[in-house]
C-alpha positions as CSV (number, residue, x, y, z in Angstrom):
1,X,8.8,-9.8,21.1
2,X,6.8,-7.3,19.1
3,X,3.6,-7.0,20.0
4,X,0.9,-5.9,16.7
5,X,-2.2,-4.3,17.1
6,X,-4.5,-4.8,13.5
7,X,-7.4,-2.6,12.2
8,X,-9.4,-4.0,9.8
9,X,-9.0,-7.4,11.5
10,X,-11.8,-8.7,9.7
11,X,-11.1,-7.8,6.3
12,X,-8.8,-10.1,3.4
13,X,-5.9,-8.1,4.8
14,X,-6.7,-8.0,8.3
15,X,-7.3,-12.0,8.2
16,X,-4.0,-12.7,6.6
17,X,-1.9,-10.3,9.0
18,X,-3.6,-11.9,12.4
19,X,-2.8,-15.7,11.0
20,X,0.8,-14.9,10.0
21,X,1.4,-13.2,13.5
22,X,-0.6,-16.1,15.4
23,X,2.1,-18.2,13.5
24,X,4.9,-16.0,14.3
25,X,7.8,-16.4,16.9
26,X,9.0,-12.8,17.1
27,X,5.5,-11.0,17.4
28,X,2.0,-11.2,19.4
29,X,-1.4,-10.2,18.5
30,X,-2.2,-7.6,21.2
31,X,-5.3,-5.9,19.8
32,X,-7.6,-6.0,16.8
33,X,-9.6,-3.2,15.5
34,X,-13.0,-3.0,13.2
35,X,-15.5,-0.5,11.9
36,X,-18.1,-0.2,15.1
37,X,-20.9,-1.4,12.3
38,X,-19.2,-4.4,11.5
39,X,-20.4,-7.8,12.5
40,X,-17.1,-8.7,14.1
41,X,-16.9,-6.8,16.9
42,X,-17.0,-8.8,20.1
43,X,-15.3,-12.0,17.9
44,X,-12.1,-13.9,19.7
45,X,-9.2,-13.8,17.5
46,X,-5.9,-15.0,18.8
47,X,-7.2,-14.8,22.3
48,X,-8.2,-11.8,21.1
49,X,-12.2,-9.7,21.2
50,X,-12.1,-7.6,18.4
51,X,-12.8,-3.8,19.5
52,X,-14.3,-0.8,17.8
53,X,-11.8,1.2,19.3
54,X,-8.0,1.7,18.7
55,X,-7.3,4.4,21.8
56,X,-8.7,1.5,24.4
57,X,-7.1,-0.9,23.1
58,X,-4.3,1.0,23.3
59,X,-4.6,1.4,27.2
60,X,-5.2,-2.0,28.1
61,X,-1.0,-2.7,27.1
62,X,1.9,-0.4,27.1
63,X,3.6,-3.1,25.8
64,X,6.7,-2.3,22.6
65,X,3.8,-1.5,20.1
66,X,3.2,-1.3,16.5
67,X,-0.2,-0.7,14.4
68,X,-0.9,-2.1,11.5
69,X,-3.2,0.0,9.1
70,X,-5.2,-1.9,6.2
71,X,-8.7,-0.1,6.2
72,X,-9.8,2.8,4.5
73,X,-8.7,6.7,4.1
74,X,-11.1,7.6,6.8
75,X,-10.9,5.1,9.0
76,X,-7.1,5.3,8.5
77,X,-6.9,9.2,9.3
78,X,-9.3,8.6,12.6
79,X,-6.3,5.5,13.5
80,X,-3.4,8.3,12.8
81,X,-4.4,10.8,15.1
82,X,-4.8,7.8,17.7
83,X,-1.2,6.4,17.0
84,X,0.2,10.2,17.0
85,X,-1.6,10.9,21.0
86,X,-0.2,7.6,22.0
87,X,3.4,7.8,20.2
88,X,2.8,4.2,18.6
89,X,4.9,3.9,15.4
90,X,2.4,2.6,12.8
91,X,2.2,1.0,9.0
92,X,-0.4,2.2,6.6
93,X,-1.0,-0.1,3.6
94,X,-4.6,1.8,2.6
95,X,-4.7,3.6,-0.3
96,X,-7.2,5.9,-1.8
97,X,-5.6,8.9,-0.6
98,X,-6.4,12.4,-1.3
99,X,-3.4,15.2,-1.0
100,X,-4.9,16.4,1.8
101,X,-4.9,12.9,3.9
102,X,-1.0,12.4,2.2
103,X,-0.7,16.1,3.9
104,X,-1.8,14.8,7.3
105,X,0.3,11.7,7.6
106,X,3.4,13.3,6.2
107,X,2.4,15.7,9.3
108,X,1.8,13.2,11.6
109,X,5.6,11.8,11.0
110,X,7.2,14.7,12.6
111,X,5.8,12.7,15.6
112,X,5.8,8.8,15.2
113,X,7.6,6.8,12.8
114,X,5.1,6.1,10.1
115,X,5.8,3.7,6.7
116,X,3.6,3.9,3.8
117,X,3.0,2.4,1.0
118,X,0.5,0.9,-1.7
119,X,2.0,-2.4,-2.5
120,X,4.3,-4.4,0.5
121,X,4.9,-6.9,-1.7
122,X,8.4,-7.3,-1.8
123,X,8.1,-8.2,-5.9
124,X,6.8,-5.2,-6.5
125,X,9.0,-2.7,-4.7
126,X,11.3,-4.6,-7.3
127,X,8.9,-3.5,-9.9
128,X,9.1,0.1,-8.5
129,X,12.6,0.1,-8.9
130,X,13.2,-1.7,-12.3
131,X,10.2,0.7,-13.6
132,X,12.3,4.0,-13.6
133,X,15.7,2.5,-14.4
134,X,13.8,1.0,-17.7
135,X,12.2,4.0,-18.4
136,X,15.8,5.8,-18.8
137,X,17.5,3.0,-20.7
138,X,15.1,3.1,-23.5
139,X,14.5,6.5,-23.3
140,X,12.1,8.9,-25.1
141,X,11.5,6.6,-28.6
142,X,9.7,4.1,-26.5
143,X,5.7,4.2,-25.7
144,X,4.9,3.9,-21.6
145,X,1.5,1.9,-21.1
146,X,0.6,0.7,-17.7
147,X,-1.8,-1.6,-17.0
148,X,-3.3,-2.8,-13.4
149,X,-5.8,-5.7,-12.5
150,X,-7.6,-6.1,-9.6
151,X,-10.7,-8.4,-7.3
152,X,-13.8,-7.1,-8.4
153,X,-14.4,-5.7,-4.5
154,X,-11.6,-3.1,-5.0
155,X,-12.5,0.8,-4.4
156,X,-10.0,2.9,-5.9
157,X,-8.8,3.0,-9.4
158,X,-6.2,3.3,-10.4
159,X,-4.8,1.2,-7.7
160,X,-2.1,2.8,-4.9
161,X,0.8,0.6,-7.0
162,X,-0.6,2.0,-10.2
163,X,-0.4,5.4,-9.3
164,X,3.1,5.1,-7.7
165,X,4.5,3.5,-10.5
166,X,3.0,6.6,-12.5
167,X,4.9,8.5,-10.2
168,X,8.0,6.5,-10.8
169,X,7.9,7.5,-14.2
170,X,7.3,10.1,-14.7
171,X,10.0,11.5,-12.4
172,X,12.2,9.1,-14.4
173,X,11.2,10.6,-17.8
174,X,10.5,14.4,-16.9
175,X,6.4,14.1,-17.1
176,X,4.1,15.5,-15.1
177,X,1.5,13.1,-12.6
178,X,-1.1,13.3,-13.8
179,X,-1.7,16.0,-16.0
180,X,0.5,13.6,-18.8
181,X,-1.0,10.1,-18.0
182,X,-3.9,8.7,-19.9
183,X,-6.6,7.3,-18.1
184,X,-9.6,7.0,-20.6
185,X,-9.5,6.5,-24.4
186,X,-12.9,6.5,-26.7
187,X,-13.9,7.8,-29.7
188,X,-12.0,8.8,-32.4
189,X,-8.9,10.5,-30.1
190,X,-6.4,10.8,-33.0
191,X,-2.7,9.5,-33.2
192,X,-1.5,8.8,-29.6
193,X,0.2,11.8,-27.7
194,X,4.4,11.0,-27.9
195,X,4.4,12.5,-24.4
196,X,1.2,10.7,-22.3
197,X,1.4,7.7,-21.3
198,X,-1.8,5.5,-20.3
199,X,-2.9,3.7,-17.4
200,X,-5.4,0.9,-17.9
201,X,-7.8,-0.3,-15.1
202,X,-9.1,-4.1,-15.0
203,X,-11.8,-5.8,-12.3
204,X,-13.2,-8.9,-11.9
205,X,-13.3,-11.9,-10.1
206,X,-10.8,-12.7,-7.3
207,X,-7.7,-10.8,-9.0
208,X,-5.1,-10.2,-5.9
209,X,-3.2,-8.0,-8.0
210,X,-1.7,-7.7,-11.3
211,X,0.4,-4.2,-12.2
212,X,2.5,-4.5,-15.7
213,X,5.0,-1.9,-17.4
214,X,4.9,-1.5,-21.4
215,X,7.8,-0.2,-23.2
216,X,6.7,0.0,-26.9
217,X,9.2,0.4,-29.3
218,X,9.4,0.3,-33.4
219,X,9.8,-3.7,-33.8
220,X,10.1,-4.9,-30.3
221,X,8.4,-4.5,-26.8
222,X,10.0,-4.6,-23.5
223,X,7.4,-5.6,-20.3
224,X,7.8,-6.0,-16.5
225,X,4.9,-7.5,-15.0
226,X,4.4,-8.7,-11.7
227,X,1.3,-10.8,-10.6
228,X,0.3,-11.5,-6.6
229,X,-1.2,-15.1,-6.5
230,X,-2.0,-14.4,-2.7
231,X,-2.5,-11.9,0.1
232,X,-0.1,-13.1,2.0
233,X,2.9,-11.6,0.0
234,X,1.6,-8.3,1.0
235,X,0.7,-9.2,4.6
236,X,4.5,-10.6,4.8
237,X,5.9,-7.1,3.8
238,X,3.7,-5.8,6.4
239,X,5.1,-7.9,9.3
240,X,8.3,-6.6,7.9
241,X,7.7,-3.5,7.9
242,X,6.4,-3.7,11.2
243,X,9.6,-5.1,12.8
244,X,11.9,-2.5,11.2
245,X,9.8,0.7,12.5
246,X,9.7,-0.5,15.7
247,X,13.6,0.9,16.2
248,X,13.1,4.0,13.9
249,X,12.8,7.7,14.7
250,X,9.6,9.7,13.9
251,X,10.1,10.2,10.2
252,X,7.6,9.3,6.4
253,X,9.5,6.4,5.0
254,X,8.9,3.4,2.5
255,X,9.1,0.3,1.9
256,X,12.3,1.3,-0.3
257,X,13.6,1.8,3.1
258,X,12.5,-1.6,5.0
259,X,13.8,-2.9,2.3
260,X,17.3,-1.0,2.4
261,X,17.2,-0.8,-1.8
């Protein structure tokens, strides 16, 4: 049995991950983490007190371990350098990363397993996939939009899966991230640039997440969307994820690779 420790354990993400695990056969909620401000510290998950710290609740069990990481860059960074002293493989689902934190955990891997990514949804690592393989299909006579909608609570924009699929293309394509993507238009801008291609940011509301592709052509349009309906798609990928770097050597991976696509 695995046993999960989760930061954030008081946040949407946090919430779903401990109630799929308390439901779960093949894993055990050892430990849940939260900001030392918040509210929650001192609650009983699971059996559970949520703690403000990761390193002692690290040393209460020397159990098989695994962290789960759905907080913020900072908090996540301060959570790394914990996992890295105590060799505990971990999954990071933040986003908001700057090249310097991206710097640090691709460091960190050279020590502890570590998979990252913006979206576990298993739908949209389809997405990720069917994105670039589209892209250089229709080639360079069709128009690239991307669009992204989100909960009105979110931080970041674009989102992490907004940006990645960015990425995606623009490796497919031969652009440049993101000197050649769009992200504001007003005013009188002129004709549209053949080479950019845009990203457009919604909030509002309770959005779990919405992430389309555009592929605008003379007389016809091609689109892959993909729409979350609940958090639980992403904290399922998670728990996947999870169970798969338990057995892997230190090393940055995916979920392209929990996913074996």
């Amino acid at each position: 049995m695995l046993s999960l420790i989760i930061t954030g354990a008081a946040g949407r993400m946090g919430s779903e991950l401990i109630s799929l695990v308390l439901a779960s056969k093949d894993m055990e909620l050892v430990g849940a983490i939260e900001n030392p401000k918040s509210q929650a510290i001192g609650n009983v998950v699971g059996g559970v007190a949520i703690e403000a710290s990761l390193e002692k609740v690290l040393q209460q069990t020397k159990k098989k371990r695994v962290i789960i990481d759905f907080t913020t860059p900072e908090a996540t960074l301060l959570h790394l350098s914990v996992a890295v002293a105590q060799a505990v493989p971990l999954v990071i689902g933040t986003t908001g990363f700057k090249e310097g934190d991206l710097r640090q955990i691709r460091e960190a891997s050279q020590k502890i397993p570590i998979v990252l990514s913006p979206n576990m949804s298993v739908g949209v690592n389809t997405l990720f996939k069917l994105a670039g393989e589209t892209a250089r299909i229709l080639g360079e006579n069709y128009d690239i939009e991307i669009l992204e909608a989100h909960h009105k609570h979110k931080k970041d924009a674009p989102s992490g899966t907004a940006v990645k699929i960015a990425q995606i293309l623009a490796e497919a394509t031969g652009r440049r991230y993101p000197q050649d993507f769009k992200l504001h238009r007003e005013g009188m801008i002129g004709e549209r640039n053949a080479k950019e291609i845009g990203i457009q940011v919604l909030r509002g509301g309770d959005i779990v997440g919405e992430h389309a592709v555009f592929y605008c052509g003379e007389g016809e349009r091609v689109e892959i969307r993909h729409l979350a309906t609940h958090r639980k798609t992403f904290a399922q990928g998670a728990l996947r994820a999870a169970l798969w770097i338990a057995g892997q050597k230190p090393g940055l991976y995916d979920m392209k690779d929990v996913l074996g696509a």
